[in-house]
N, C-alpha and C positions, 0 to 999 in steps of 0.2 A: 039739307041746305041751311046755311045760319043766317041768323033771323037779325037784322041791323037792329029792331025793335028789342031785342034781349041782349044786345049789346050789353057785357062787364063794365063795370064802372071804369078800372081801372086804363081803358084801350084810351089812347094818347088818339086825339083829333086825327081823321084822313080815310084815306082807302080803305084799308085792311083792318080789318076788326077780329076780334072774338068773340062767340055768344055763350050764354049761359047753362048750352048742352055740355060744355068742354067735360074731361075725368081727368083731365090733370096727367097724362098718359106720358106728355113730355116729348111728344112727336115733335112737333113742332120745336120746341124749343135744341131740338137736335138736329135738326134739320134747317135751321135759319134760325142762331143765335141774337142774332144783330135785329132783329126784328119783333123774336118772341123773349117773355121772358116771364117767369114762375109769379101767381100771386097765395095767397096761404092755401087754394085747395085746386087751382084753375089756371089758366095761362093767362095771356091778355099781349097785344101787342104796345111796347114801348118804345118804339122805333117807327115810324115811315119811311118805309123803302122809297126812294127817291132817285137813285138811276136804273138804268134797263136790267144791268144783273141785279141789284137790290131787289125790283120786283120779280123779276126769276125765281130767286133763291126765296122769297116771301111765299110766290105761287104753288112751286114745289111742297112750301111746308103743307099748305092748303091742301092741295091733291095726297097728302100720306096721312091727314088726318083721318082718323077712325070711325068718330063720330061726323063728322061736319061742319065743326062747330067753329067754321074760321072762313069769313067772307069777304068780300070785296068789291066796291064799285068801280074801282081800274075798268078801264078799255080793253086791256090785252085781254084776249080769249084764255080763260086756263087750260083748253086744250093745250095753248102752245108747248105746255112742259112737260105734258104725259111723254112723249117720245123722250124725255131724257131719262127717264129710269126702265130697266136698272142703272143708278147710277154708279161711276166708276168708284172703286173705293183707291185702289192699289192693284196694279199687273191685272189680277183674272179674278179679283175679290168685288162685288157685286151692293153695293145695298137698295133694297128691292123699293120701299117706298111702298102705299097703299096701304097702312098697317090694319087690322082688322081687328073690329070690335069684340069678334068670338074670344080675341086676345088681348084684350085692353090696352092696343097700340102697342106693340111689341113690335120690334125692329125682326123683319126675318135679311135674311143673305143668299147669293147666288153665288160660286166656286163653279169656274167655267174649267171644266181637266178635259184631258185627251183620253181617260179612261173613264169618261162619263161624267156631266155636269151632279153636283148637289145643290139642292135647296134646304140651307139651313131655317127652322120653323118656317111659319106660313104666311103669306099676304094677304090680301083678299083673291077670290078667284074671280078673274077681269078678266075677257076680251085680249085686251091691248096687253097685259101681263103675257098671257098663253102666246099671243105673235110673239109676243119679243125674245121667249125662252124658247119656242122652235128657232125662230132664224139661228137664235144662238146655239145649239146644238139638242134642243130638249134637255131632260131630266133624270137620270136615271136612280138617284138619291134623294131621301127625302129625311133628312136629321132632324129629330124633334128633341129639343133641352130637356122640355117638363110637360106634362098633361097643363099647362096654362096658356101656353104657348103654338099650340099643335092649330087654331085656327081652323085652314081651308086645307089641309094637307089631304084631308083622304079626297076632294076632288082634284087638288093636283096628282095624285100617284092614279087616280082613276085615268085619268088624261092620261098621264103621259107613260100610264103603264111602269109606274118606279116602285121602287122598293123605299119602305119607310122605315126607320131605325130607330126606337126607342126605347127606354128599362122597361125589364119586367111589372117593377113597381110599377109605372105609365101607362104603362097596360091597358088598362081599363078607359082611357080614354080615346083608344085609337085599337080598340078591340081584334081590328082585320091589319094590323101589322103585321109587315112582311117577315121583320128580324126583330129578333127583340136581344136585349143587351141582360147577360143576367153576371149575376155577382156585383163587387163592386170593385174587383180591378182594373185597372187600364185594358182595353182592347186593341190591340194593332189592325184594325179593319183591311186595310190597304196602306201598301207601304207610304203613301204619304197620308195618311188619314188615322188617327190614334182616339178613339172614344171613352173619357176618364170620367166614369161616373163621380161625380157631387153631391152627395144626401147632404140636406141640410134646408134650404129653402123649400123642396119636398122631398117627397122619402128616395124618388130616382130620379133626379136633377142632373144631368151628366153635359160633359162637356166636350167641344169637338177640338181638337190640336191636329192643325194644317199643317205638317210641314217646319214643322217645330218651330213658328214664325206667327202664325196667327192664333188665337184661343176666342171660340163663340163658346159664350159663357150662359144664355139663356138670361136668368134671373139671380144666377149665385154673384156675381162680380158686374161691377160697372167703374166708372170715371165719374168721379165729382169735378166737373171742369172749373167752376169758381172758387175751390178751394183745392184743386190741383192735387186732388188723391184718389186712391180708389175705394171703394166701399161697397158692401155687400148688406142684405135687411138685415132688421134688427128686430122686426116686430110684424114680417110676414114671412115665419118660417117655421118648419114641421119640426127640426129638434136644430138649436142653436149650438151643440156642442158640436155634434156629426159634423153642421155648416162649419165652424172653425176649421175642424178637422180638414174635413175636404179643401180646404183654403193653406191648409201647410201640405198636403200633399202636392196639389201645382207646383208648388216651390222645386219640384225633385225635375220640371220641365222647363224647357226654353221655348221663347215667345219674346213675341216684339207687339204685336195687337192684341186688344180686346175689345171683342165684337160683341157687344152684350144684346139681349133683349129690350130689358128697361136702361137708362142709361144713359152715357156716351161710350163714344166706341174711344180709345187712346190708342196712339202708337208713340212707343218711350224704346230706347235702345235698350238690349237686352240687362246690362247691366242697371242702368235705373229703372227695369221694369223691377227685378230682384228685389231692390230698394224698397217701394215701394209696396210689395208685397210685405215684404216685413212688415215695414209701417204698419200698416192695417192688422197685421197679427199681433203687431203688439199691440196698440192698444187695445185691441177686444181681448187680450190676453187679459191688458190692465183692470179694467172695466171688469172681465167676469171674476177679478179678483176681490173688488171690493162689491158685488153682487148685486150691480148695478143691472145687469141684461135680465136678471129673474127678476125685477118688479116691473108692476105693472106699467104700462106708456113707458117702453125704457128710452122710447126717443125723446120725447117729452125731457125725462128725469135725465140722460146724460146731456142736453147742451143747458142744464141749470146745475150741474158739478161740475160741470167741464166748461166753465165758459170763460177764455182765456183769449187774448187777442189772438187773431188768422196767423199764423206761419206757414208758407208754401214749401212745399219740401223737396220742387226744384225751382231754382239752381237750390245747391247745399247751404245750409246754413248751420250757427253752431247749433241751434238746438237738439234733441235728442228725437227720433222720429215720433214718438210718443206724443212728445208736448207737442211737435209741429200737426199734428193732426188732430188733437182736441179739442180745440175750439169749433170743429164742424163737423165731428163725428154723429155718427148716427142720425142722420139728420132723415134717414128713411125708416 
């Protein structure tokens, strides 16, 4: 529970606060923008939710925090919002909320199919989670990105009696896995379910493609929504080249979301997703050319070479996608 007394400096007068257990995990600020918002290693609220869905969408962040580290003296009960997750993302796409400390707040996912629900990584294991996934059809999949991320999953598969899917590399985390993914090419698991391993953020990082529509990316890919690109680490990864690599292999697939871990999740139409993907390949292209990613702090050291006004790189503009994305590259 967070303590008003350890209240951050930074939390703007009122109800909602954050204290100074937060990790910076980014729940919150994915989950209620308007409310939360990043300070150099922690969140802090900058906003006060002020109508009824403001404080909804405020509470919700509260309940998926990992730690606790985000309170309130409002009236509303925070029970009131546990009933709204899983919340809806798009059609049968799920985001689970309750993120779990075993994972550092990592976003997991629920994919409700008529040939058996999956749970993309893990949440916490609640009560009120296990109602919601029976009434909803149970679990019979259990996708794990990366041994970082893998949480509570071996008592969901215990429960729900599912099968747990991760790389060999991964292995070792989730020792009593049901399937394990080996090599590093694409898997057609089920016809709408396609599993493309990613080495790079760790050594068997892989990724799930829904339907050639949706991509849970784990930890290799995310959304920078204030500077309206995507981006992948720079500086928490098992070998940077493989990461590139697995990062022009996606290109060979079609998708319209990503569902990441850490993150925001985006949905771009397929052809500006393409876009976009480039972007980010060139510049870490640019970048490992002038061998910027092998010194040390390269996040540090590229927004002090690269620090050029913001350019958003949608809508289109003349810049070249390179320059529109260097002024806030790397900023993980």
């Amino acid at each position: 529970m967070a303590n008003l007394q350890k209240s951050v400096p930074e939390n703007v007068q009122g109800a909602f606060f954050v204290d100074q257990t937060c990790i910076d995990c980014g729940t919150c600020r994915q989950v209620d923008p308007a409310t939360y918002a990043e300070a150099e290693d922690y969140s802090f609220v900058y906003h006060q939710p002020q109508t009824d869905e403001e404080i909804r969408e405020a509470l919700r962040a509260l309940v998926s925090c990992p730690t606790g580290s985000i309170g309130t003296t409002t009236d509303q009960p925070v029970k009131t919002v546990m009933d709204d997750f899983p919340l809806p993302i798009e059609e049968n796409l799920y985001y689970n909320g309750f993120t779990s400390p075993k994972s550092y707040g990592a976003s997991s996912y629920f994919i409700q199919h008529p040939e058996g629900n999956w749970l993309v990584d893990s949440p916490k294991f609640l009560p009120h989670l296990i109602g919601k996934f029976e009434a909803m059809g149970g679990i019979r999949y259990i996708f794990l990105t990366h041994s970082d991320d893998v949480g509570e999953a071996a008592r969901y598969a215990e429960k729900f009696k599912a099968t747990r899917i991760i790389h060999e590399q991964e292995a070792w985390s989730q020792p009593e896995a049901e399937r394990l993914i080996e090599g590093f090419e694409p898997v057609q698991f089920l016809p709408d379910f396609t599993i493309i391993p990613t080495p790079g953020h760790t050594q068997g990082s892989s990724c799930l493609l829904y339907k050639n529509w949706a991509l849970f990316t784990g930890d290799h890919l995310w959304w920078e929504a204030q500077e309206q690109r995507l981006a992948m680490p720079t500086h928490y990864y098992w070998n940077k080249q493989k990461q590139l690599e697995s990062s022009k292999k996606l290109m060979n697939n079609h998708f319209e979301w990503i569902l990441p871990g850490h993150g925001n999740r985006v949905k771009l139409p397929e052809a500006s997703m393409q876009v976009a993907m480039k972007a980010l390949i060139s510049i870490i292209n640019e970048c490992s050319q002038v061998n910027l990613l092998n010194r040390k702090e390269p996040a540090l050291r590229l927004r002090r070479e690269l620090r050029k006004p913001t350019a958003l790189p949608f809508p289109n503009s003349d810049l070249r996608p390179s320059q529109k994305l260097a002024a806030s590259a790397m900023r993980k």
